[in-house]
C-alpha positions as CSV (number, residue, x, y, z in Angstrom):
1,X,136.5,99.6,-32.3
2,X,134.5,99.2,-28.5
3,X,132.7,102.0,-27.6
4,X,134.6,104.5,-24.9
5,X,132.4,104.4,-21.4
6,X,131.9,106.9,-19.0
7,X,134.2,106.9,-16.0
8,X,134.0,108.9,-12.8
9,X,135.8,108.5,-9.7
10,X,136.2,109.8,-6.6
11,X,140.1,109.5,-5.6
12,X,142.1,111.3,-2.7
13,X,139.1,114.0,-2.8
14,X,139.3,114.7,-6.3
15,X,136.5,113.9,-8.8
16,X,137.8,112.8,-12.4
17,X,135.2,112.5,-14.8
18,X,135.3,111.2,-18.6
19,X,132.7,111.4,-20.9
20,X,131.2,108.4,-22.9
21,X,130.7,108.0,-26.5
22,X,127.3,109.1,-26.3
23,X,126.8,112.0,-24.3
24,X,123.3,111.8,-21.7
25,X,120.8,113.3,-23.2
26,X,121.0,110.6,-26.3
27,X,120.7,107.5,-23.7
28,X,117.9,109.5,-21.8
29,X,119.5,110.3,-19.1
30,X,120.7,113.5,-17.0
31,X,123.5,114.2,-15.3
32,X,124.4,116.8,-12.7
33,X,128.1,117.7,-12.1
34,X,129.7,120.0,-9.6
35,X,133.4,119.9,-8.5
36,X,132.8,117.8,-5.8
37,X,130.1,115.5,-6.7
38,X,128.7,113.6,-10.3
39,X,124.8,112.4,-10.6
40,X,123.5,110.1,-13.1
41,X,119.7,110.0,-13.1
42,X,117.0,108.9,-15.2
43,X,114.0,111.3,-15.5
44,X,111.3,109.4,-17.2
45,X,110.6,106.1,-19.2
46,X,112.8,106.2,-22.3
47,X,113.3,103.4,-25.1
48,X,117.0,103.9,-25.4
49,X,118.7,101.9,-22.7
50,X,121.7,103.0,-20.7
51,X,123.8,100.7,-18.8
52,X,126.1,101.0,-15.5
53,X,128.2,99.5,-12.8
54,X,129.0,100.4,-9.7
55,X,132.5,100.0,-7.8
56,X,134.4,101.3,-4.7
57,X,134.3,104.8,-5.4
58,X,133.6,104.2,-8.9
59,X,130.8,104.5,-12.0
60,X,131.4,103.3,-15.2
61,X,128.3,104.2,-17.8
62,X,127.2,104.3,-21.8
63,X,124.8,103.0,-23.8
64,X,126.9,99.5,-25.0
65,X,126.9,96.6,-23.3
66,X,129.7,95.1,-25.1
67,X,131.9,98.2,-23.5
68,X,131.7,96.7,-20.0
69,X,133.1,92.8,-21.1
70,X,137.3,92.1,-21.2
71,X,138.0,91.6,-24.8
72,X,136.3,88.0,-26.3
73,X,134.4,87.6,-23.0
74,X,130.8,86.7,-24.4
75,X,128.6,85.9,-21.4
76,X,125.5,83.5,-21.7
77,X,122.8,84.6,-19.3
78,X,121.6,81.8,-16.0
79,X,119.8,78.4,-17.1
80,X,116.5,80.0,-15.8
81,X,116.7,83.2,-17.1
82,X,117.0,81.8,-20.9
83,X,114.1,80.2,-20.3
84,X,112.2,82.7,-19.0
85,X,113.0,84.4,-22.4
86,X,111.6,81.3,-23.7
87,X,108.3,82.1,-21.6
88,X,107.9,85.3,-22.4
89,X,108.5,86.5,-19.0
90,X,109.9,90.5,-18.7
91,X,113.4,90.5,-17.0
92,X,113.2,92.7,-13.8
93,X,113.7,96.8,-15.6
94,X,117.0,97.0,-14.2
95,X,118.4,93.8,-15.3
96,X,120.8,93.0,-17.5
97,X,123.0,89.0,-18.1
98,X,126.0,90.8,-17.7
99,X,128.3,90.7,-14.3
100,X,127.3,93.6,-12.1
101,X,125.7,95.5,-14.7
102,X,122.6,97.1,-14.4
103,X,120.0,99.8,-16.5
104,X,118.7,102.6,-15.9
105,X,115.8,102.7,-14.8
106,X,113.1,105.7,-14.3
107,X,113.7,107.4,-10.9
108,X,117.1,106.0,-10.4
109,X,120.0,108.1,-9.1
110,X,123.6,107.2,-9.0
111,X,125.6,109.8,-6.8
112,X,129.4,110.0,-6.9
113,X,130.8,112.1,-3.7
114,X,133.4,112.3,-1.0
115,X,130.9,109.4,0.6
116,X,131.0,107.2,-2.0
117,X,129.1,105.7,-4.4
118,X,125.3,105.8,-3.7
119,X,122.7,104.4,-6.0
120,X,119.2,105.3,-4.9
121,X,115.7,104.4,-6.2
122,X,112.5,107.2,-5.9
123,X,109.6,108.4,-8.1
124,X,109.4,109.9,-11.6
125,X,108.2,113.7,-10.8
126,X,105.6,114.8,-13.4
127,X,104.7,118.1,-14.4
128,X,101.5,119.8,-14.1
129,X,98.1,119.0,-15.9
130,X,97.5,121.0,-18.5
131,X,94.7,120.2,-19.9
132,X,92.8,116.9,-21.0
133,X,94.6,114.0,-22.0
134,X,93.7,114.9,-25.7
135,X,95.4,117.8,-25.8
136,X,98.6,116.4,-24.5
137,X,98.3,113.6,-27.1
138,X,97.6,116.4,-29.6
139,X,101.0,118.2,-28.1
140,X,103.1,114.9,-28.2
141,X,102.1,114.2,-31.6
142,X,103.1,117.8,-32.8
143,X,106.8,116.9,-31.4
144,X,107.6,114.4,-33.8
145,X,107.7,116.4,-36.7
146,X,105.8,118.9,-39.4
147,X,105.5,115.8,-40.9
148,X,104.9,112.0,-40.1
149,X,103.4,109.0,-41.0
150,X,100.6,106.9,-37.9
151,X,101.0,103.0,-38.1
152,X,97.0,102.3,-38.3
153,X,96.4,98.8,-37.5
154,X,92.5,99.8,-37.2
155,X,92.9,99.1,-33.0
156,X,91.5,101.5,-30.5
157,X,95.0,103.4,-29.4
158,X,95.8,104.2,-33.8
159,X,92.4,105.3,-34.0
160,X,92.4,107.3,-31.2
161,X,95.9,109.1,-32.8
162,X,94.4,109.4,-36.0
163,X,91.4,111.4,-34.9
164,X,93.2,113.8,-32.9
165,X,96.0,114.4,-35.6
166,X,93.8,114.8,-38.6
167,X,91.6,117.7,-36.0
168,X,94.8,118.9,-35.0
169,X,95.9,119.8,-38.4
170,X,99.0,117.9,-38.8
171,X,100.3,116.3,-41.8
172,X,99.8,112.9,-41.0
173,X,100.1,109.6,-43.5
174,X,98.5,106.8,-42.5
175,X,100.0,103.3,-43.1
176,X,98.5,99.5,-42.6
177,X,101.3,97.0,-42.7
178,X,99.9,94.2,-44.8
179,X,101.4,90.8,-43.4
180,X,99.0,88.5,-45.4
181,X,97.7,87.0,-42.0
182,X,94.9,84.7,-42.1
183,X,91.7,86.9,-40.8
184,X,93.5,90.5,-41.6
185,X,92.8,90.4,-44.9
186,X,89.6,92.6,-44.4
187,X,90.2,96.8,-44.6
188,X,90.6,98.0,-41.3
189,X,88.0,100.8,-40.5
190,X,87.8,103.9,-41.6
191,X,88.9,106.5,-40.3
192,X,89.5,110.6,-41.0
193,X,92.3,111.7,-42.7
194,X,91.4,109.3,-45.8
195,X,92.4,105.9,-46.2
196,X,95.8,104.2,-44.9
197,X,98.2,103.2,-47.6
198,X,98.9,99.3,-47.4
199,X,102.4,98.5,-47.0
200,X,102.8,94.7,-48.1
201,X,105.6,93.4,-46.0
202,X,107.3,89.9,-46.2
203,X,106.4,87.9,-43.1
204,X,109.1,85.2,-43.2
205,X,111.8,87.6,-43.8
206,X,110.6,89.3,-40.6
207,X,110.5,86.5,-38.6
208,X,113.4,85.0,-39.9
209,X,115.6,83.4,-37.5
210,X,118.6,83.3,-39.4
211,X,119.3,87.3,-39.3
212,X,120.4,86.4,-35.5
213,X,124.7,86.1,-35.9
214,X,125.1,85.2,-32.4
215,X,127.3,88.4,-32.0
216,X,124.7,90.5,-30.2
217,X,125.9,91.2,-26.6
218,X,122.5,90.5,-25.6
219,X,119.6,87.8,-26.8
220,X,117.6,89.2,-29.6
221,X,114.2,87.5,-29.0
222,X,111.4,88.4,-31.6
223,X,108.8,90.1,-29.5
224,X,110.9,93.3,-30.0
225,X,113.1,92.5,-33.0
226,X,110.3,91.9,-35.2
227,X,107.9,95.1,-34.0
228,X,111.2,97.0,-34.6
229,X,112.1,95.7,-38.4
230,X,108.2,96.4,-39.2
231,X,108.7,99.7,-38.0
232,X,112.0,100.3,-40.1
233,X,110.1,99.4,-42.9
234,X,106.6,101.5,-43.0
235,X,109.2,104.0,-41.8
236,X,111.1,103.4,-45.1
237,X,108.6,103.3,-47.1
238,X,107.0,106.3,-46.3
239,X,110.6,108.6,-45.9
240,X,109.4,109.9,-42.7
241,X,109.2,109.2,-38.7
242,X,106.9,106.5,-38.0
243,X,104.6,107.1,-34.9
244,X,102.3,104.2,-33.4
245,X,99.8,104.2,-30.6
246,X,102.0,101.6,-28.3
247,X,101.0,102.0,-25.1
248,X,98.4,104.5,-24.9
249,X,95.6,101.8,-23.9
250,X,98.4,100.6,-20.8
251,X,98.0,104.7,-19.8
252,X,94.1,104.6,-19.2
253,X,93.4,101.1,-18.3
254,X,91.5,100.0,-15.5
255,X,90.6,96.9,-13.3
256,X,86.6,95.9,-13.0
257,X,87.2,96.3,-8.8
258,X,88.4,99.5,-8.9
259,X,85.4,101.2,-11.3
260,X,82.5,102.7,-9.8
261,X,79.4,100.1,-9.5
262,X,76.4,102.2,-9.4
263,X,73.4,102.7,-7.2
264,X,73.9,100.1,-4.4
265,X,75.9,98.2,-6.9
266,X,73.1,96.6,-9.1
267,X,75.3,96.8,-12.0
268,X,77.5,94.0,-11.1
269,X,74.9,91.3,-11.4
270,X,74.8,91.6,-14.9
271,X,78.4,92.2,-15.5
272,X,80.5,89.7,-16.7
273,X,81.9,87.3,-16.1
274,X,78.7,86.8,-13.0
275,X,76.2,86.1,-15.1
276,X,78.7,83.3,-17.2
277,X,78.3,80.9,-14.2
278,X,75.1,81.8,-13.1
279,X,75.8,80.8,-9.7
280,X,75.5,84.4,-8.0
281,X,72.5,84.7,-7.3
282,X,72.7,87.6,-5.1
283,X,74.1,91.1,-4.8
284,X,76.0,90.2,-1.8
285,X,78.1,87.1,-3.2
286,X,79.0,89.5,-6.7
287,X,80.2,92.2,-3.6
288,X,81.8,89.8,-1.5
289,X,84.0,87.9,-4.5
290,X,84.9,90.9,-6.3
291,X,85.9,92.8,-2.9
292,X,88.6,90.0,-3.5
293,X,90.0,91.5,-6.4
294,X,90.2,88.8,-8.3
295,X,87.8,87.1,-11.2
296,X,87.2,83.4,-10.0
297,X,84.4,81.2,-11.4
298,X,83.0,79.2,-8.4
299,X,81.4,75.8,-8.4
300,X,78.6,74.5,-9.7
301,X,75.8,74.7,-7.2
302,X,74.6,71.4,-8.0
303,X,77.8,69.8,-6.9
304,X,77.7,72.3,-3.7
305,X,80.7,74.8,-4.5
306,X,82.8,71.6,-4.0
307,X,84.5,71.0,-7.4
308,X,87.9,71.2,-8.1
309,X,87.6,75.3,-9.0
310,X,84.9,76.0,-6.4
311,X,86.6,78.9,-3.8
312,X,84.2,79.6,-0.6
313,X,83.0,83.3,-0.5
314,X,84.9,84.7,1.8
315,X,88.0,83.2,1.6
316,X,91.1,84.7,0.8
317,X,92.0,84.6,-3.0
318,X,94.0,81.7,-4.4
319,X,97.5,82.1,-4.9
320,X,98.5,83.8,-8.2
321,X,100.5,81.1,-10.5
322,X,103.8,81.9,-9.9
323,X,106.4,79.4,-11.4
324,X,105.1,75.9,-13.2
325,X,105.6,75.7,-17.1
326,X,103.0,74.7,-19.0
327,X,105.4,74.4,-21.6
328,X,105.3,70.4,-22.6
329,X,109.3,70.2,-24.0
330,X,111.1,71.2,-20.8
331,X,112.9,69.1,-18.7
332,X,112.9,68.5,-15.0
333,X,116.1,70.9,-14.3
334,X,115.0,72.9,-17.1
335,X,111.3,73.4,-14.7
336,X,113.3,74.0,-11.6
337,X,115.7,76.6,-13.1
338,X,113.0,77.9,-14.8
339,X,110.6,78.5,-11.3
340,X,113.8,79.7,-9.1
341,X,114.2,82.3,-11.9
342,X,110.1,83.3,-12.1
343,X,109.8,83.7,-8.4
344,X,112.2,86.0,-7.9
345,X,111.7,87.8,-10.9
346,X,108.2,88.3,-9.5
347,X,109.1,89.9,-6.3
348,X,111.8,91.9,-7.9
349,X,108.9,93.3,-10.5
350,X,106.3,93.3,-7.2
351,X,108.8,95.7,-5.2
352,X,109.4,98.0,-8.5
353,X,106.2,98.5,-8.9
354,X,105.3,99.3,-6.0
355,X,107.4,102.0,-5.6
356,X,106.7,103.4,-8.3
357,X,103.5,105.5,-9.8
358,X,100.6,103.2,-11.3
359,X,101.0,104.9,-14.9
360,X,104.9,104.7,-14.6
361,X,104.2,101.2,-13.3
362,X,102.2,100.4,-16.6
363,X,104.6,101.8,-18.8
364,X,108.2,100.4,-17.5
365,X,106.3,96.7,-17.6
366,X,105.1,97.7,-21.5
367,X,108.4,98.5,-22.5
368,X,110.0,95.7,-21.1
369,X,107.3,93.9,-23.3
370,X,107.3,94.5,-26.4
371,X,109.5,96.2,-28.9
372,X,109.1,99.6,-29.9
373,X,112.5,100.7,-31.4
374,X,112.1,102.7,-34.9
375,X,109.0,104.7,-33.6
376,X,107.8,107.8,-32.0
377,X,105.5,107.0,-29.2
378,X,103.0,109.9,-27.4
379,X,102.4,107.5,-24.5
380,X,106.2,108.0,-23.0
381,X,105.5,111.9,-23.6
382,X,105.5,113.2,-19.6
383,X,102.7,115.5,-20.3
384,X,101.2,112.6,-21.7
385,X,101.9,110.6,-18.6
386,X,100.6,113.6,-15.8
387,X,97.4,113.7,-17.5
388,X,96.6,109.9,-17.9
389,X,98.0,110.1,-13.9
390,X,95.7,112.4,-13.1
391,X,92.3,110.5,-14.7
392,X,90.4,108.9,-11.8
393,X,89.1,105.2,-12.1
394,X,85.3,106.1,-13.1
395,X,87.1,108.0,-15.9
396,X,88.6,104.9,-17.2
397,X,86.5,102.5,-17.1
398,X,82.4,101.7,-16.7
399,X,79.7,98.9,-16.5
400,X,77.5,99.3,-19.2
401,X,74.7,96.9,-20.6
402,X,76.2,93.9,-19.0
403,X,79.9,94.7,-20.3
404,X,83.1,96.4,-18.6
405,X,84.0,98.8,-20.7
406,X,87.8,100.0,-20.5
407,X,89.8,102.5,-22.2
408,X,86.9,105.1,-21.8
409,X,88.9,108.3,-22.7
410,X,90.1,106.7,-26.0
411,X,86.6,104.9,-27.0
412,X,84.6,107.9,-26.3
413,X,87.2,110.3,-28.8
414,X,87.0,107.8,-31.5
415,X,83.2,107.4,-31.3
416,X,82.6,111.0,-31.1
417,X,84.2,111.3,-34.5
418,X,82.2,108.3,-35.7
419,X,84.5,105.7,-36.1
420,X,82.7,102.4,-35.7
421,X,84.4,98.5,-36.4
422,X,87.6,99.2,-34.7
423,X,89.2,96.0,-33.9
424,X,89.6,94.7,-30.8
425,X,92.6,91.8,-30.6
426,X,95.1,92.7,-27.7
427,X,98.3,94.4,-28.7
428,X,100.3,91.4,-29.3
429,X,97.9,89.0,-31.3
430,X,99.2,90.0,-34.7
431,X,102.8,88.8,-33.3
432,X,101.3,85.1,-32.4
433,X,99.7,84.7,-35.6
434,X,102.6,85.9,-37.4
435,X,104.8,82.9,-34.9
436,X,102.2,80.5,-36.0
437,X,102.3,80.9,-39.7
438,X,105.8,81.2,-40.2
439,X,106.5,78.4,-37.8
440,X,104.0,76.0,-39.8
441,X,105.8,77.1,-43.1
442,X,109.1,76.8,-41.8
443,X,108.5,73.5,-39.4
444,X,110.6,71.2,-41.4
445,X,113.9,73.3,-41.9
446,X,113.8,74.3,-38.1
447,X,113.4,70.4,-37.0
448,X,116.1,69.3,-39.3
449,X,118.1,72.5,-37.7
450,X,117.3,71.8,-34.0
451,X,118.0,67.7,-34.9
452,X,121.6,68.1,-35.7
453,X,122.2,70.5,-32.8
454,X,120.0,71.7,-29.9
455,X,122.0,74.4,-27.7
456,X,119.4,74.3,-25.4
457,X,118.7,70.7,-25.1
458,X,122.9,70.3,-25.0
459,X,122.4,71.9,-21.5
460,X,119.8,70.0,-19.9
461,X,117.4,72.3,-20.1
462,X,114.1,71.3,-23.0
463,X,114.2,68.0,-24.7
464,X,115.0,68.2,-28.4
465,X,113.0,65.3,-29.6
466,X,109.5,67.0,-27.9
467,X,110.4,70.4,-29.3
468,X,110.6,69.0,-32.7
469,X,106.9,67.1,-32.2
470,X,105.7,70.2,-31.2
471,X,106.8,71.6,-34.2
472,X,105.5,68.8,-36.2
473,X,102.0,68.4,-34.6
474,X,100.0,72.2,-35.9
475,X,98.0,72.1,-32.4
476,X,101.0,72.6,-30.7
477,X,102.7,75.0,-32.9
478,X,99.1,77.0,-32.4
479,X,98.7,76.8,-29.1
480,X,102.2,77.1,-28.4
481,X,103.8,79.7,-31.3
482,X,105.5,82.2,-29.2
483,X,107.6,80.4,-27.1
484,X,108.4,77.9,-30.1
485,X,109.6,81.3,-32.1
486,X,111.7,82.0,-29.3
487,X,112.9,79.0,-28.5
488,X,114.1,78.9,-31.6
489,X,115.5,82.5,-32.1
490,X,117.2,81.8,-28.7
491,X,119.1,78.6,-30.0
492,X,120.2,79.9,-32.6
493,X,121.8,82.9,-31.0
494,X,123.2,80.1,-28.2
495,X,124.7,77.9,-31.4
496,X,126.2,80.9,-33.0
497,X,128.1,82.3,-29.9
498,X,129.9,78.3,-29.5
């Protein structure tokens, strides 16, 4: 049975309004009604989407997608939008393959009146400080529950939540999801509150491709799929809410231009990455190329500053990379669709951002990033959000000893509670070397798959034969695991829908 959507309309100066399936507040949104007027508005960042579309005096809303398609219609998103799956690349917030409908997004407001229908888009209002940002961590963590276990993966942000909830009092579990990666096998470090229970969990079956039915209303891709099943099941093995530190480091990070330099700015010179090159000599060129904003290795001085890299101090930045796959198993319509699709993505993300608060900035792009379904996360918390707002930049990030040091607010909690060897891969390296190693195991099965029928290949858009010697050659699945994993997930979904 579809789900029921909300309807409200504005006919012969009456307002008729019908309730969804799911009332607001459980697709994180708000609504204000009055007898003459509806608004639909989205307060702060939320995980649970909620979809709508606009007509002549018309909104249709709810949380399905599949409620806003005719019966059997099953849309299949643009040429260059599958492949920017493929790539990686975060679909605009508000975005959605289906005709004219679009998410919620934080800070839009969709007004139904005598006027019309008017869709407007302003800024997230936070609420007062109170407080440092520990103690709104400490209050955030307190919400989900008398009772809850902290995903450690023995990175910064899981630290970080493990001190505070172990000196807040709480009854806290910690678990390590145990994947059998190569180089995780080491204990991650210790930390208060005893040590985390390992969960062994079954990397193949997480990564499996073959879950995908092809009856999802929109592409399941793996970087949020997976994060979500591995939350389901430390969540289920512990019987209680599963929290993880996702996000928090997105909340107090900072850019090496933007921290404070020191005493007439002697620190830069031996900050990397000047002293990698070796070529700036002086304070003034480390000033002048930083005052840039961007981090760009110059030539050699003994070929002049004339190599193919060399920029001239001075000169405006180069251009940001913006379209071009490096992606070897694309064809040339498959490129083009792809870069029409990237560029206006970009501008799209470029003009959302800017409108919107840095921190709220950091945390729409995260969560169109990465998958965080089956958890409680303090970073979306708004107290959370006001104080890591209200940080300045020297508070966030330092020069020290030769080495930008980010994050400072969660490093200098961790170490005051002496926790030492935390580790420091980016958020989403476990996900790559997961990619990798079931890719390698699996190569065989997928190329015999992807030989018989290619969905994407069928329209024009990678070459099947390179896709499968990329899965045969272990460089290229290495280099190239990600997008391989979701090339794969993404055919399959595109093979079960025909």
């Amino acid at each position: 049975m579809s789900a029921v959507l909300g309807v409200v309309e504005m006919s012969g100066g009456v307002l008729r309004c019908t309730e969804p399936d799911e009332p607001a507040a459980a697709l994180g949104a708000n609504v204000e009604r009055t007898d003459r007027s509806f608004e639909l508005s989205r307060l702060r960042p939320e995980t649970r989407p909620c979809y709508f579309r606009v007509g002549y005096g018309r909104l249709e809303w709810g949380g399905d997608p599949t409620a806003f398609l005719p019966a059997g219609a099953r849309p299949t998103p643009e040429p260059g939008a599958l492949l920017a799956m493929v790539h990686g690349q975060a679909a605009p917030p508000d975005s959605t393959p289906l005709p004219g409908v679009r998410r919620l997004t934080p800070g839009t407001r969709i007004r139904v009146d005598a006027d019309g229908v008017t869709v407007t888009q302003g800024q997230c209002e936070l609420p007062p400080v109170e407080g440092s940002l520990a103690r709104a961590v400490t209050r955030a963590l307190a919400s989900a529950g008398d009772e809850y276990v902290l995903a450690y993966s023995g990175g910064l942000a899981s630290a970080f939540l493990a001190v505070l909830a172990v000196a807040a009092g709480h009854r806290v579990h910690l678990v390590h999801a145990d994947l059998g990666l190569p180089g995780t096998r080491q204990p991650p470090a210790p930390v208060p509150g005893g040590t985390p229970r390992r969960v062994a969990l079954d990397l193949h079956e997480l990564l499996d491709h073959h879950t995908v039915s092809g009856t999802e209303p929109l592409p399941p891709l793996p970087d949020f799929e997976v994060p979500g099943r591995l939350h389901g099941a430390l969540a289920g093995a512990a019987g209680l809410p599963l929290v993880t530190g996702a996000l928090l480091e997105s909340l107090v990070s900072v850019k090496l231009p933007d921290v404070p330099r020191g005493t007439r700015a002697w620190r830069l010179l031996g900050c990397e990455p000047f002293h990698i090159s070796g070529t700036l000599g002086t304070l003034g060129e480390a000033l002048e190329l930083l005052d840039n904003r961007v981090v760009y290795t110059p030539g050699r001085r003994d070929t002049g500053g004339s190599g193919p890299d060399a920029q001239q101090l001075g000169a405006p930045p180069p251009p940001s990379p913006t379209g071009g796959s490096k992606l070897p198993w694309l064809t040339a319509e498959g490129k083009q669709a792809y870069e029409t699709t990237h560029r206006g993505s970009m501008a799209v993300w470029q003009d959302r951002l800017d409108a919107a608060k840095p921190v709220i900035g950091r945390i729409i792009g995260g969560l169109e990033e990465r998958g965080t379904a089956g958890a409680f996360l303090p970073a979306l918390d708004t107290g959370v959000l006001a104080a890591a707002a209200a940080l300045p930049a020297r508070r966030l990030g330092r020069i020290r000893r030769g080495v930008f040091e980010n994050h400072l607010p969660l490093r200098r909690a961790v170490a005051a509670a002496g926790v030492t060897g935390l580790r420091t891969a980016s958020p989403g390296h476990w996900l790559r070397l997961a990619a990798a190693a079931h890719l390698h195991r699996e190569r065989r099965k997928i190329v015999s798959e992807l030989e018989r029928e290619c969905a994407l290949g069928d329209l024009g858009l990678v070459e099947p034969r390179l896709v499968a010697a990329g899965l045969r050659e272990g460089r290229d699945i290495s280099s190239h695991a990600l997008p391989l994993l979701r090339l794969v997930w993404l055919d399959r979904w595109l093979r079960e829908r025909s």
